[in-house]
Every structure is written in structure tokens, then in C-alpha cells.
N, C-alpha and C positions, 0 to 999 in steps of 0.2 A: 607485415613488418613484425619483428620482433622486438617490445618492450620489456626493458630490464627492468624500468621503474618509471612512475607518472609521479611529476612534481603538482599536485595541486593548491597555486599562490606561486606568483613570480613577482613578490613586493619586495622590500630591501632582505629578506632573511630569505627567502627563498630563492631570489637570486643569486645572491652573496655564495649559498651554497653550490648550488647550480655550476657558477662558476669555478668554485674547490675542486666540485669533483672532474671538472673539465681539465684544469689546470693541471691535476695532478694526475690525470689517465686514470683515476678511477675510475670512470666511467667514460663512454665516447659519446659525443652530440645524437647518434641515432638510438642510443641505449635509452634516452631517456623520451618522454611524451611531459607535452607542458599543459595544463592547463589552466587559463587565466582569463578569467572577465574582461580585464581592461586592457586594449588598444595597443596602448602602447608598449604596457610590459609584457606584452605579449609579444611584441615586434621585437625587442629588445632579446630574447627568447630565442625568436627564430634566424637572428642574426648569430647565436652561436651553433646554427645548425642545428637547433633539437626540432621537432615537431612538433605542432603546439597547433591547442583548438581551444574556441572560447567556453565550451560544455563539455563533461565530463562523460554526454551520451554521444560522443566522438570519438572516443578512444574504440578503438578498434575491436568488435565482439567476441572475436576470435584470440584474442591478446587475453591472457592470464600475465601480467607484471608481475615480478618477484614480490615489489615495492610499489605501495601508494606513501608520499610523505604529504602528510597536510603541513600546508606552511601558512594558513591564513591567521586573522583574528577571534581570540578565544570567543568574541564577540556572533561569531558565521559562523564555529568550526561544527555547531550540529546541523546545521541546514549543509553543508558543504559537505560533511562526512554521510549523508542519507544519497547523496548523488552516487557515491561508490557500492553502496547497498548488495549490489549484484557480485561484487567481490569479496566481499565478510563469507567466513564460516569453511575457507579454502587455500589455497598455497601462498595467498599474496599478504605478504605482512603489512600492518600499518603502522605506519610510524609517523609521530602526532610532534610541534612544535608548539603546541600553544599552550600558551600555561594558563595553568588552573583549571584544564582540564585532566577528569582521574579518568583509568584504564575502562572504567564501568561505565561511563557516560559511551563510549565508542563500542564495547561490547555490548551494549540496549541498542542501538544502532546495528551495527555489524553482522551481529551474532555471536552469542556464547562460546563460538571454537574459532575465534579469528584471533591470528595471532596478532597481538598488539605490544607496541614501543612508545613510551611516553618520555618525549625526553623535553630537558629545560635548556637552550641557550641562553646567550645574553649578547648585547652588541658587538663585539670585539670580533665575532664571529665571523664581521661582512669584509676585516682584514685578516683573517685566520688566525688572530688571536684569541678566541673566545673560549669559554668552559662550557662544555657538555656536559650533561648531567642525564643517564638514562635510567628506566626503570623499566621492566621489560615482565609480561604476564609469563604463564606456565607455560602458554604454546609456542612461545615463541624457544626455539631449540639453540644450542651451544653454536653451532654454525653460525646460523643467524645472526646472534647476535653478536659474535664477532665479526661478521660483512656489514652492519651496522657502526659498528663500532669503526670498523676504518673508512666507509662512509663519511664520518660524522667528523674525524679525524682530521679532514680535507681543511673542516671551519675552526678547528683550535682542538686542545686539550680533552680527552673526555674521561669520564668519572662513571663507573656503576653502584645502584645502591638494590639493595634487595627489598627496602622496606619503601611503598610510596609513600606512607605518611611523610618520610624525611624530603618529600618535595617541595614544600612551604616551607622547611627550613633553606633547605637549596635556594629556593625563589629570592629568600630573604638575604641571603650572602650573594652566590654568583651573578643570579638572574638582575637584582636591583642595586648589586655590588659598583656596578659601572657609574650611576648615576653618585654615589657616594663618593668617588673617586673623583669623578669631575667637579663637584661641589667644594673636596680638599682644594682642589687646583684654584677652583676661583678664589675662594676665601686666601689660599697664602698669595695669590697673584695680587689679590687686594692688602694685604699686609706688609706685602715688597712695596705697591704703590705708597703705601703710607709711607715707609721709612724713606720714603724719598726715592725713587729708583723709576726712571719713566715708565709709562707703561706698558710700553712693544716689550722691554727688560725685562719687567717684573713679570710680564706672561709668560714668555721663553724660560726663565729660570726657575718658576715655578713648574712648567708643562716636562721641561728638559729633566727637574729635579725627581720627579715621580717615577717620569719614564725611567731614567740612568738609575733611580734605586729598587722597583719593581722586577729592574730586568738582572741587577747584582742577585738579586735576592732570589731570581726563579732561576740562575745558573750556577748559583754557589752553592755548597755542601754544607754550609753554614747554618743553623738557625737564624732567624728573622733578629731573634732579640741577643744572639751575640753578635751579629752585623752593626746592631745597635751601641750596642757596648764598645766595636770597636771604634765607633767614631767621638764616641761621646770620651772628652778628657776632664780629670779632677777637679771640678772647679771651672768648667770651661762655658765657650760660649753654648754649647749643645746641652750642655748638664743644665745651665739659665734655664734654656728653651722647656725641656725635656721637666724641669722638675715645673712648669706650669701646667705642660699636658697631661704630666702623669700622677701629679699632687693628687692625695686625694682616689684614687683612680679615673681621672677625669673622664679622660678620651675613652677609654674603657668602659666605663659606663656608660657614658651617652654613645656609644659604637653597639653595644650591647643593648640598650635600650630602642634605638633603631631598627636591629634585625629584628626582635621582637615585634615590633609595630607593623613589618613586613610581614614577618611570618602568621601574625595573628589576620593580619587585611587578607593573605595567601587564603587562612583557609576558610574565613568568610565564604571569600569570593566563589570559592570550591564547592559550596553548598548547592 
């Protein structure tokens, strides 16, 4: 058989993918080989037609894959990346989801001429809305990383950076960005419940309010902050709101203060 690429991890990110590039014929069900420990998501796998085995000393010896993608937990990703061992230092790129881990931890593994892709998603990914964030060593070539690139395409938006240090920044906006966003929602859904507004209401108009101005705001030619301006009137109820968030630079710095506490755990954890 001929593999184009072996997915090793079919958890919710690896899946999620999986499914992009099925959906979208970038890839077809025999292109790909699954490999996953567990049971189920492995069953879940071979219902979209890929092949799938629970060890990675399965994949077929004869098979050179374009692509290995690790999809597991930064937690495994060096025990799990030592099982591909036999394909470092040769045609098959790897390409790495797990964050906080750097290019060099899989090259001490790999070897020194493997071409390597370190990229950062973030949830949004498992409905193709997510941001990509890659970072891509010297071996890996212009080709490549544009078949990567529209790969990766399938899961949402994607972004290249040349310098990895800026991946603990990344980490710090896109990658923990979601969870920030979901915290807005609760807090104003809890705001609306105060002013009185039940709470099936106050969730809906908070969830509906983020969504309907996030999605103005990624298909308008607009800047962010004259969208802002155009809602906000002289005196009005927006201008009330606006001048407690932005007194001071409120939100601003504690938004600011946040990604910082991100970026700093980022590159802790990096060590």
C-alpha cells in the first residue's frame, strides 16, 4: 500500500483533522495510515476508511510516508516520536501539534536531517475554524511547506512565522486565546442574568453577540477599533459601557497582562 501520511493520535485534534482533510479531498481514506492506542478511536478511524493499527511497528516497512503528523499530548510526544525513529534523517517530514514542544527536542530524536514542522493549533480547529500557526526547520523545502500549509488549511486559518521563539507568544494569544473568549461569554452571560434577563437569554445573546461581532470583524475591510467606533454614539449607551472597560486602559491591560502569564508558563514549560 501506499501511504501519503500516518496520523499518529486520533483524539479530538487529530481527528478533527483527519476529518478536514477527508472532507475537503485533500487527502483520500487510503492516503492516510492511523495510528492509535485506544480502541475506540481507533474504530472511529477505520469507519472513515483509513487503515489504522494500534503500534506504529505496523505501518508497513516498505512504506516511506511523505508525512508523519504527531497529534498526541505534549505530555507522550517524546516516547511516541522515538517509535518513528526509523523514519528521521529521510524523505518523510514531521509535522508536530503539540505545544511546547521546540524543533530540537524531535531532531535529538529523529535526527539532525529530518525535516521538521512545529505548528500551534487551538480548538476551533475540530470545526475548521481554528488558527494555525507554523514554524518550519531549514530542511524542510518551499514545496513542502506549502502541501503542509494547505493540509493544515482543512482545520482553519493558518499563519507562518520564521522565528520559533514567537511560539510562546502564539501559544499565548491563539493557542489559549479560545479559552479567554469563552470566559468573556460566561462573565457577560452572567451580566445579562444580573440585569435581569433569564438565563437560556442571557446565554444566547451573549454566545450570538461574540459570534455575529467576531465574524463582522474577520469579513470586514474595517479595522477592529473603527467597527468600534461605529457603534459606539456621543454620549450613548456603548460609550457608558466602553468608558468602564477602557477607563484607565482597563481591559487592555489585564488582556495584556494575561498573554504575558501565558507566554511566560509557555516557555517554562519549554525547558
Amino acid at each position: 500500500m501506499t501511504i501519503k501520511l500516518v496520523l499518529a493520535g486520533c483524539g479530538n485534534m487529530g481527528y478533527a483533522m483527519l476529518v478536514g482533510w477527508l472532507k475537503s479531498a485533500k487527502l483520500k481514506p487510503a492516503d492516510v495510515f492511523v495510528v492509535e492506542p485506544n480502541e475506540a478511536l481507533r474504530a472511529r478511524a477505520a469507519a472513515l476508511g483509513c487503515a489504522v493499527a494500534a503500534d506504529a511497528g505496523d505501518i508497513p516497512s516498505a512504506s516511506t510516508p511523505a508525512f508523519v503528523v504527531l497529534a498526541v499530548k505534549p505530555q507522550v510526544i517524546r516516547e511516541v516520536t522515538e517509535a518513528y525513529k526509523r523514519l528521521g534523517n529521510g524523505a518523510t517530514t514531521f509535522v508536530s501539534v503539540a505545544a511546547g514542544t521546540p524543533v530540537a527536542t524531535f531532531a535529538g530524536i529523529l535526527g539532525e536531517r529530518t525535516p521538521i514542522v512545529r505548528c500551534m493549533p487551538n480548538t476551533p480547529a475540530a470545526i475548521g475554524k481554528g488558527m494555525m500557526v507554523v514554524f518550519s526547520n531549514s530542511l524542510v523545502s518551499e514545496a513542502t511547506r506549502t502541501t503542509v500549509a494547505d493540509l493544515l488549511s482543512a482545520s482553519g486559518a493558518v499563519a507562518t512565522i520564521d522565528d520559533e521563539g514567537l511560539m510562546d507568544a502564539v501559544t499565548a494569544v491563539s493557542g489559549s486565546g479560545p479559552a479567554y473568549i469563552f470566559h468573556f461569554i460566561e462573565c457577560l452571560t452572567a451580566a445579562a442574568e444580573q440585569a435581569g434577563l433569564p438565563a437560556e437569554t442571557a446565554r444566547l445573546l451573549a454566545m450570538q453577540t461574540v459570534y455575529g461581532a467576531a465574524s463582522l470583524a474577520a469579513e470586514s475591510k474595517e479595522d477592529p477599533g473603527l467597527l468600534r467606533q461605529q457603534v459606539t454614539s456621543p454620549n450613548g449607551t456603548t460609550a457608558a459601557a466602553l468608558g468602564v472597560l477602557m477607563g484607565g486602559d482597563r481591559l487592555k491591560t489585564l488582556v495584556t497582562e494575561a498573554v504575558e502569564a501565558a507566554r511566560a508558563r509557555s516557555v517554562e514549560l519549554g525547558k
